[in-house]
C-alpha positions as a LaTeX table, in Angstrom:
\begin{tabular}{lrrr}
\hline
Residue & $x$ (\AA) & $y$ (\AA) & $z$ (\AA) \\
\hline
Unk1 & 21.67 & $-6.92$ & $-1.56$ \\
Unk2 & 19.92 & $-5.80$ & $-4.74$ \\
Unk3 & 17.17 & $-3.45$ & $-3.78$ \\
Unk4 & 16.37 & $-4.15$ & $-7.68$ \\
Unk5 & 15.41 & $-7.76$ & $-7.65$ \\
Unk6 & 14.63 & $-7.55$ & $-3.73$ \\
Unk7 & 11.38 & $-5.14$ & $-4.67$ \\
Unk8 & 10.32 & $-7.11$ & $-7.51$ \\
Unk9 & 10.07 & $-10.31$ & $-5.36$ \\
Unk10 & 8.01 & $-8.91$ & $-2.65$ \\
Unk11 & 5.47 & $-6.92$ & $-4.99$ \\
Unk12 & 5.52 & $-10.53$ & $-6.64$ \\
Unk13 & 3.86 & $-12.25$ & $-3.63$ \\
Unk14 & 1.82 & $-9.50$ & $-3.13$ \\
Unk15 & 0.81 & $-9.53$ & $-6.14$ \\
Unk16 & 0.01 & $-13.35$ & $-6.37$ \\
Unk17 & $-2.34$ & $-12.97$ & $-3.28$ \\
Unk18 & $-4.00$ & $-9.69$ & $-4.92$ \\
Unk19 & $-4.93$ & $-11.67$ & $-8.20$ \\
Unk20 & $-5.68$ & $-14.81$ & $-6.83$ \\
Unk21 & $-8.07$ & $-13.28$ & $-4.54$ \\
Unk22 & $-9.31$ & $-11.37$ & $-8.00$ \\
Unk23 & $-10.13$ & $-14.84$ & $-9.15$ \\
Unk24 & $-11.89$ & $-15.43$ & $-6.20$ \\
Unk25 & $-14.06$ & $-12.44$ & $-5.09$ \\
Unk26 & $-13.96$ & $-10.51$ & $-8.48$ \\
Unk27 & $-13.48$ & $-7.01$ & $-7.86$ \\
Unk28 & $-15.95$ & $-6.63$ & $-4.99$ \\
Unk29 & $-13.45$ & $-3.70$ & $-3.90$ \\
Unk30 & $-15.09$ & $-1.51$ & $-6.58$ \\
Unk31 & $-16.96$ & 0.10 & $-3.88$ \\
Unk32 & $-14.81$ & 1.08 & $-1.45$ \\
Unk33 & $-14.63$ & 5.29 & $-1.13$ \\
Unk34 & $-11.10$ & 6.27 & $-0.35$ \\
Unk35 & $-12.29$ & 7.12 & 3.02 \\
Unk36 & $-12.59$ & 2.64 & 3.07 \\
Unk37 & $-9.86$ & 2.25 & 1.37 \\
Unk38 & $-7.31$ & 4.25 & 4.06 \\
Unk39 & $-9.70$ & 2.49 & 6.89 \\
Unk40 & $-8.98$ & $-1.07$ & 5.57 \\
Unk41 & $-4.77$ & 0.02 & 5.55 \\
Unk42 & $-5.42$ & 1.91 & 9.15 \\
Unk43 & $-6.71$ & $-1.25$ & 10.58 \\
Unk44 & $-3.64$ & $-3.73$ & 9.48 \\
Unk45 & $-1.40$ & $-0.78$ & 10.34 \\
Unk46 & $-2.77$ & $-0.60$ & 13.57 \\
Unk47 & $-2.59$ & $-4.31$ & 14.27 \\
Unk48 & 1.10 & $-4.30$ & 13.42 \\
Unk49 & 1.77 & $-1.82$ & 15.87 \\
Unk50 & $-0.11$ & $-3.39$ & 18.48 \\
Unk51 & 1.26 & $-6.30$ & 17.92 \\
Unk52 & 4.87 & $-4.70$ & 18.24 \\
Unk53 & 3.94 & $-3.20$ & 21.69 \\
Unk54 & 2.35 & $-5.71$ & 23.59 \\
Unk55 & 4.82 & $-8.53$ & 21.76 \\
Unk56 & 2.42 & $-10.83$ & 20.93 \\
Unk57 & $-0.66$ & $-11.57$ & 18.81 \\
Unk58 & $-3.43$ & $-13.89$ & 19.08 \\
Unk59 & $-4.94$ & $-13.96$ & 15.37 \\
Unk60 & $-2.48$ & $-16.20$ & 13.28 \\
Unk61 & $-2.21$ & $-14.19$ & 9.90 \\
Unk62 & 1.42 & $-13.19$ & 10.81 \\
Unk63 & 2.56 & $-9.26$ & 10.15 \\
Unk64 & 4.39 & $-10.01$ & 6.56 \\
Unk65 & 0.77 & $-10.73$ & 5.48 \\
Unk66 & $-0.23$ & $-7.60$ & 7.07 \\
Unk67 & 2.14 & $-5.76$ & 5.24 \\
Unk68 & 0.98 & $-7.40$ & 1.99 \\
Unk69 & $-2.49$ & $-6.32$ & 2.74 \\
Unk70 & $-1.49$ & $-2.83$ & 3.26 \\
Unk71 & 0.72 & $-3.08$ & $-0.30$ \\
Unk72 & $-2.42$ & $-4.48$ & $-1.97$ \\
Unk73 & $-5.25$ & $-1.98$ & $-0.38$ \\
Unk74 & $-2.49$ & 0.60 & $-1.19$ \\
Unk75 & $-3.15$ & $-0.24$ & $-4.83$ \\
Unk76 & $-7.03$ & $-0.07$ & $-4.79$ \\
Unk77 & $-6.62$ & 3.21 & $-3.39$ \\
Unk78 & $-4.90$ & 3.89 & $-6.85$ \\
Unk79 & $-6.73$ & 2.40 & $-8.84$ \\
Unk80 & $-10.27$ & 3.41 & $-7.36$ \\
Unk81 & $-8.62$ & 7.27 & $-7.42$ \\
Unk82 & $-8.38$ & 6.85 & $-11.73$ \\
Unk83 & $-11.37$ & 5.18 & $-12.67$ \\
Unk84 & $-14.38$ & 8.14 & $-10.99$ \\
Unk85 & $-16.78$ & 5.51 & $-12.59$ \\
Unk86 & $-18.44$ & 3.73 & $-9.68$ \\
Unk87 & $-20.94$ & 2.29 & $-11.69$ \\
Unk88 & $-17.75$ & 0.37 & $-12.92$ \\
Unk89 & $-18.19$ & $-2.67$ & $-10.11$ \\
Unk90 & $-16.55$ & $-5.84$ & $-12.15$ \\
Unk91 & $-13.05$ & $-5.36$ & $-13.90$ \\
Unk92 & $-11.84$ & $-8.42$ & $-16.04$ \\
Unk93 & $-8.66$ & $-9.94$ & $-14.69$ \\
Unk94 & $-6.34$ & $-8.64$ & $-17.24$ \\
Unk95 & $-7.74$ & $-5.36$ & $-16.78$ \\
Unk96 & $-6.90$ & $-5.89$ & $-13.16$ \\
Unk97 & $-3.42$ & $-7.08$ & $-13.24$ \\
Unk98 & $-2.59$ & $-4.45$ & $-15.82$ \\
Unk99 & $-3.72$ & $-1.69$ & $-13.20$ \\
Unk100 & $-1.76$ & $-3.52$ & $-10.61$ \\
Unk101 & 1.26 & $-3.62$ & $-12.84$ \\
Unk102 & 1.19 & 0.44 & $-14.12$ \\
Unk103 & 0.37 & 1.34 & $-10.19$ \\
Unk104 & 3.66 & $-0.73$ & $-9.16$ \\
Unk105 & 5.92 & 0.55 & $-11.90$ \\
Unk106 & 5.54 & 3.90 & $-10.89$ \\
Unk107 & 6.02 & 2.90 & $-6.90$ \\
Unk108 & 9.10 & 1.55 & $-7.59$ \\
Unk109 & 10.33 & 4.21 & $-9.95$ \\
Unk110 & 9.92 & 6.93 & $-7.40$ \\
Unk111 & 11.39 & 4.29 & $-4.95$ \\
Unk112 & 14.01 & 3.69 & $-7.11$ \\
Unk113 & 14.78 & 7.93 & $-7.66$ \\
Unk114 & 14.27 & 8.63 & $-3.80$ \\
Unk115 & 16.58 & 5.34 & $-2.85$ \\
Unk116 & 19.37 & 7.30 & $-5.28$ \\
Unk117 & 18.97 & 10.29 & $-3.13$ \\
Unk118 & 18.72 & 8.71 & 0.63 \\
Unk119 & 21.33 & 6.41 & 0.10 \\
Unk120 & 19.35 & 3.14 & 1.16 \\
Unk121 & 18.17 & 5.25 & 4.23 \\
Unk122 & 15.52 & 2.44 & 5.19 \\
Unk123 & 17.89 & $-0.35$ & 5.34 \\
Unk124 & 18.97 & 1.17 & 8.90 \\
Unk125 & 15.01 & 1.75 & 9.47 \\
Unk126 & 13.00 & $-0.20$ & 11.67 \\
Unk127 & 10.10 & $-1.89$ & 11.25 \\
Unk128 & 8.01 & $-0.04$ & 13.99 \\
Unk129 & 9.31 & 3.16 & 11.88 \\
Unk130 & 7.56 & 1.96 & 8.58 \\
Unk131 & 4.23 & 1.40 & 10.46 \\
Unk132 & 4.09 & 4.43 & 12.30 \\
Unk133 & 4.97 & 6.24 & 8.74 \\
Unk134 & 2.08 & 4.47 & 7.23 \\
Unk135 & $-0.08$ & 5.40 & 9.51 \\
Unk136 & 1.14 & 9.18 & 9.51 \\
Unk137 & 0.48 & 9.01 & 5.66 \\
Unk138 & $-3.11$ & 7.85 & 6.37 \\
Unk139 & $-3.77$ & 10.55 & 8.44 \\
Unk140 & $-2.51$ & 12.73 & 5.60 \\
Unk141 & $-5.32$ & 11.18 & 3.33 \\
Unk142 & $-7.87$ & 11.44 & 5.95 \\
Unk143 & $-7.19$ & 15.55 & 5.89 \\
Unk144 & $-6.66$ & 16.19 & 2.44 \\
Unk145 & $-10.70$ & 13.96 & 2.26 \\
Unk146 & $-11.69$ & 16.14 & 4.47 \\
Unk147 & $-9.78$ & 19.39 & 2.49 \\
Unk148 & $-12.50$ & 17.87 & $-0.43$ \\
Unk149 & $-8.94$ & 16.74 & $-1.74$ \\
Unk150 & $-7.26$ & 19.68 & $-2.09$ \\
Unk151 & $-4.23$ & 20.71 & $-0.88$ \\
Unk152 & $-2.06$ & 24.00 & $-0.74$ \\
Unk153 & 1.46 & 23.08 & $-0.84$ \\
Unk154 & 1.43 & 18.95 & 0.11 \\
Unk155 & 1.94 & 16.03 & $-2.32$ \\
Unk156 & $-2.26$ & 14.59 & $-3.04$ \\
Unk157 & $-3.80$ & 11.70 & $-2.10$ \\
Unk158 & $-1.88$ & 9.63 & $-4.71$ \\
Unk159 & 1.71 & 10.43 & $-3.74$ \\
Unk160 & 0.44 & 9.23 & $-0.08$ \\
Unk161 & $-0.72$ & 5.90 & $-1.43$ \\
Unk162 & 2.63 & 5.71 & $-3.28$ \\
Unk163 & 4.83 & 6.22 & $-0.34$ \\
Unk164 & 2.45 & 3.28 & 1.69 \\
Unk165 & 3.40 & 0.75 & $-1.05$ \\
Unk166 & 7.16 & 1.66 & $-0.71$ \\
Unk167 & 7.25 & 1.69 & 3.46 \\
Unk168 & 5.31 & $-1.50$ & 2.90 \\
Unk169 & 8.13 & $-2.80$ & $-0.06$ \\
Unk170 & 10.82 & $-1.73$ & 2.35 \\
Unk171 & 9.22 & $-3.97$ & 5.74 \\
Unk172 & 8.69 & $-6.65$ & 3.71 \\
Unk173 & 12.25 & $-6.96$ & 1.95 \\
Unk174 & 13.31 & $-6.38$ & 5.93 \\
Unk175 & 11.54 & $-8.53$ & 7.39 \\
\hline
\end{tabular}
């Protein structure tokens, strides 16, 4: 098991999906607030873990994908926290898979430092754990929004998103 080359591979499909769709849609995503951003994660979260209690689901996209979604909206969140430009509504492609890039680098370099620390904690996790983490770090974001984003003590808004794309890293490598 090498966490190493295990993260890389599923930021990889993630990140396939996220560019693709990129291609696709263009950066339509531009003008989500945070407030959408956390919404669109709290709504796949929420489907995972309904889909863990009543052990079954009737929509086919399966809850890998979910967690992919959450990985990629994760991102946006990131990248629509550093550019306060909303007239800013179409980023070129490269543009958009450098952002995606820089974002995951430094996800998996604080995943990397905390995994040193915890030992590999969340290889004994479960997956129901990692969603209802998620959604505990949404409801972080949601105060701190309504703090006006400030905060006393806690981590911000972007250490949140961070720790979403790791729980998300972590379900999919388990999964």
């Amino acid at each position: 098991m090498n966490t190493n080359h295990q993260y890389d591979s599923a930021v990889l499909s993630c990140k396939e999906i996220f560019l693709h769709k990129a291609a696709d849609y263009g950066t339509s995503w531009r003008v989500y607030r945070i407030i959408s951003v956390v919404d669109q994660i709290y709504i796949k979260a929420k489907r995972i873990r309904t889909i863990q209690e009543k052990g079954e689901q009737r929509i086919g996209d399966d809850i890998v994908s979910e967690f992919k979604g959450i990985l990629n909206y994760a991102i946006i969140g990131l990248i629509q926290l550093d550019i306060q430009d909303d007239t800013v509504e179409d980023l070129p492609l490269e543009t958009v898979a450098s952002l995606y890039e820089e974002k995951v680098t430094i996800a998996k370099a604080l995943m990397m430092d905390k995994n040193h620390d915890y030992g590999e904690a969340w290889r004994s996790m479960s997956q129901e754990s990692f969603v209802d983490l998620i959604l505990a770090k949404l409801l972080r974001i949601k105060k701190i929004l309504s703090n006006d984003g400030k905060t006393i003590m806690s981590e911000g808004i972007d250490a949140n998103f961070y720790d979403i794309i790791n729980y998300a890293v972590f379900a999919l490598i388990l999964s």
